[in-house]
C-alpha positions as a Python dict, from the first residue, in 0.01 Angstrom:
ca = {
    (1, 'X'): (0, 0, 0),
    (2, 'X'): (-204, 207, -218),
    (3, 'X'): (-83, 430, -474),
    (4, 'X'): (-148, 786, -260),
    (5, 'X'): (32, 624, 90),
    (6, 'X'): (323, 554, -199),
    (7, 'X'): (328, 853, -328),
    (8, 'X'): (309, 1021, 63),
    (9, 'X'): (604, 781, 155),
    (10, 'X'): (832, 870, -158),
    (11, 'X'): (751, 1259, -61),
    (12, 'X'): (895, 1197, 291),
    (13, 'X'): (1199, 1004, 221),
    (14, 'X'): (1272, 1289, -53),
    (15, 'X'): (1251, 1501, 216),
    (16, 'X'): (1417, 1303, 474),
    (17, 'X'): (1756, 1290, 191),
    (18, 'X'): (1748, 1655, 116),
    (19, 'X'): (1742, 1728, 544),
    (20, 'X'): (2012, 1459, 594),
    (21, 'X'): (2219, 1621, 280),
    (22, 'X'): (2168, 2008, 398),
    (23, 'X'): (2280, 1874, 787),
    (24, 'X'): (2594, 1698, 630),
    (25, 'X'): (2670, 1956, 394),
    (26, 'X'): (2612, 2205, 713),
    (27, 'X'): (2851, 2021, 930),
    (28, 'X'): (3153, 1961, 678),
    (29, 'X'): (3159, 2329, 597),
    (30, 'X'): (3203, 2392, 961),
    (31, 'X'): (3393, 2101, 1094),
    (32, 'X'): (3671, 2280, 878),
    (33, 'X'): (3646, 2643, 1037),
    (34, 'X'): (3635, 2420, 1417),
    (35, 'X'): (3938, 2295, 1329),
    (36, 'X'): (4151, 2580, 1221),
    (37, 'X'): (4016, 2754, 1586),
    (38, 'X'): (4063, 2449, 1804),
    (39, 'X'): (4424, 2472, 1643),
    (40, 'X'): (4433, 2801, 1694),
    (41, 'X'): (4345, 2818, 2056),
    (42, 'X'): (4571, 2504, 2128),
    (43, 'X'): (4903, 2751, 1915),
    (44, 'X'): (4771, 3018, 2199),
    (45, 'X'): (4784, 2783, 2509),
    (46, 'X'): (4416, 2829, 2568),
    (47, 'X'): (4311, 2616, 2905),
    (48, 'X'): (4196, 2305, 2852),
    (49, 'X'): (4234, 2310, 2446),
    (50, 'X'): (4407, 1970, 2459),
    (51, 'X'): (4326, 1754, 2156),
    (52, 'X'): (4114, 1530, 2415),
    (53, 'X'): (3897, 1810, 2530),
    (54, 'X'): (3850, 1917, 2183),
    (55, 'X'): (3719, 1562, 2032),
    (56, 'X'): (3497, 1571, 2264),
    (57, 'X'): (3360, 1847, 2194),
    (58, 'X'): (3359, 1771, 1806),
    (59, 'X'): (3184, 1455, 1863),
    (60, 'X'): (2929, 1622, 2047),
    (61, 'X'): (2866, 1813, 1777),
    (62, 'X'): (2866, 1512, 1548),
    (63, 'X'): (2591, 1361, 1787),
    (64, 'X'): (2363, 1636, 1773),
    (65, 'X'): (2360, 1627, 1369),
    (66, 'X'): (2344, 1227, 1376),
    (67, 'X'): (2050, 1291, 1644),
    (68, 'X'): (1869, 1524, 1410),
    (69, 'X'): (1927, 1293, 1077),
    (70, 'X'): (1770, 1077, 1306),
    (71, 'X'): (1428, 1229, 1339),
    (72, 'X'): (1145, 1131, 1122),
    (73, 'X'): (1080, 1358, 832),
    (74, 'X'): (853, 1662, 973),
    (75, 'X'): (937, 1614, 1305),
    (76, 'X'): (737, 1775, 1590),
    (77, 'X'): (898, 2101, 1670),
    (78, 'X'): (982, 2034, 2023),
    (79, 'X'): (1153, 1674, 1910),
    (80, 'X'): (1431, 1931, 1773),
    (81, 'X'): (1394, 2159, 2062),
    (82, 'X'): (1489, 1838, 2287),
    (83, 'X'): (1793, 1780, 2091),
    (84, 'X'): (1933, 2181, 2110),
    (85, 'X'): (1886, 2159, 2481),
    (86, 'X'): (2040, 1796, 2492),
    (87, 'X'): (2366, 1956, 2319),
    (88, 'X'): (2374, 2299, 2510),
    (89, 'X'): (2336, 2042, 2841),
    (90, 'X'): (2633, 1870, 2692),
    (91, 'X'): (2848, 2111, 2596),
    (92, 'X'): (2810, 2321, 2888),
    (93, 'X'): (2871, 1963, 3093),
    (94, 'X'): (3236, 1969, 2872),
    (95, 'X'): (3348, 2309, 2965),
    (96, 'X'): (3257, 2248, 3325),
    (97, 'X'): (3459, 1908, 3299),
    (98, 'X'): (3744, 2138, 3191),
    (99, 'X'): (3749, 2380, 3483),
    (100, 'X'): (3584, 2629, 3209),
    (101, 'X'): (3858, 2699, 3015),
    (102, 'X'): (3778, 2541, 2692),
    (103, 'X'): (3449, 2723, 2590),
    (104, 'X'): (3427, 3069, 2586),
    (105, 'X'): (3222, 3354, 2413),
    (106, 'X'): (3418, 3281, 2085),
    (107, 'X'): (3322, 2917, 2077),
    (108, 'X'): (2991, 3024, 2200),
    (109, 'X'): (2955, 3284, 1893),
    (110, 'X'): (3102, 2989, 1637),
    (111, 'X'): (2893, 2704, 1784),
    (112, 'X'): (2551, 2841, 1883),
    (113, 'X'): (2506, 2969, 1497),
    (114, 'X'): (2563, 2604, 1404),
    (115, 'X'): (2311, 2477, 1624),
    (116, 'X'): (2074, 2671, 1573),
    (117, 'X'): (2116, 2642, 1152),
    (118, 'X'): (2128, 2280, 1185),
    (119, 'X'): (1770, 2265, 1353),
    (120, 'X'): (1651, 2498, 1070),
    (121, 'X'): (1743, 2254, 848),
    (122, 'X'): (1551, 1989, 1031),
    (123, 'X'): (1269, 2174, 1042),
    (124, 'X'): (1276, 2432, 1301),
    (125, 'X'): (1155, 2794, 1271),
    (126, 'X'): (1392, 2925, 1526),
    (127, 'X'): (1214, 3296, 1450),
    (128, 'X'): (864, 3133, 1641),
    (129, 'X'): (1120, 3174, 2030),
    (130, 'X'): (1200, 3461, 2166),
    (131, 'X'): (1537, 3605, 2062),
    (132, 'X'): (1558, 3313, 1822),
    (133, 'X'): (1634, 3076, 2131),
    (134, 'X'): (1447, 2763, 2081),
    (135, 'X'): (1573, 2597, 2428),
    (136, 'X'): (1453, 2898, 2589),
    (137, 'X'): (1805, 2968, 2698),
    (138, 'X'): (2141, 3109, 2519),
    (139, 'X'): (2421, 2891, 2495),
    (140, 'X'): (2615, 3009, 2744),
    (141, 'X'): (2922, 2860, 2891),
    (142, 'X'): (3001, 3118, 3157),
    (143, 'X'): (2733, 3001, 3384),
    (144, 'X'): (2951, 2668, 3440),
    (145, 'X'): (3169, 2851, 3657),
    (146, 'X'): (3266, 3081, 3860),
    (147, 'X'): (3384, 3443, 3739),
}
């Protein structure tokens, strides 16, 4: 390997530790806040807040960091795109699974912030979509029901 493809490789894993530490740091300082609301809503007797619904949920979340620590330094763009509308498919799959009691517009407001910072921090320039809505659509758990 010459010296520049070195160099060029050491520049990328840099930058492949400093993504994978701003994701982690990202997602500790908000697995915290889920917590205290998941409590929260399960002290109110929110539907479908049962400690099952709610790990799944979490580990969604978990997946969609692990998937972006998983993308090659300077991913394409729409590599991260695939992996917000993979986790709004998901998530919107889990609060139809509950009868669509588990997600509402709070957990919309406290998760689609973190999704949206997280592929920032991979890479994304959410500011390029319109509205700042890089899977073209809003996180929006109302749509899995019925109102």
């Amino acid at each position: 390997m010459s010296t520049d493809n070195m160099t060029v490789d050491r520049r990328r894993k840099t930058m492949d530790a400093a993504r994978n530490r701003r994701l982690t740091a990202l997602l500790e300082d908000a697995e915290q806040s889920i917590a205290v609301h998941w409590e929260r809503c399960r002290d109110r007797g929110v539907g479908g807040a049962t400690p099952e619904a709610t790990a799944r949920v979490d580990a969604c979340l978990r997946a969609y960091f692990a998937s972006l620590k998983a993308l090659p330094p300077l991913a394409p763009e729409d590599r991260i795109v695939e992996q917000i509308a993979r986790v709004f498919d998901e998530l919107m799959q889990l609060d139809a699974e509950t009868g669509g009691g588990l997600l509402e517009d709070a957990e919309r407001d406290l998760l689609h912030p973190l999704i949206l910072n997280a592929a920032e921090a991979a890479g994304l320039d959410p500011y390029k979509f319109p509205r700042r809505e890089p899977g073209g659509k809003r996180l929006d758990f109302s749509v899995a029901r019925a109102r």
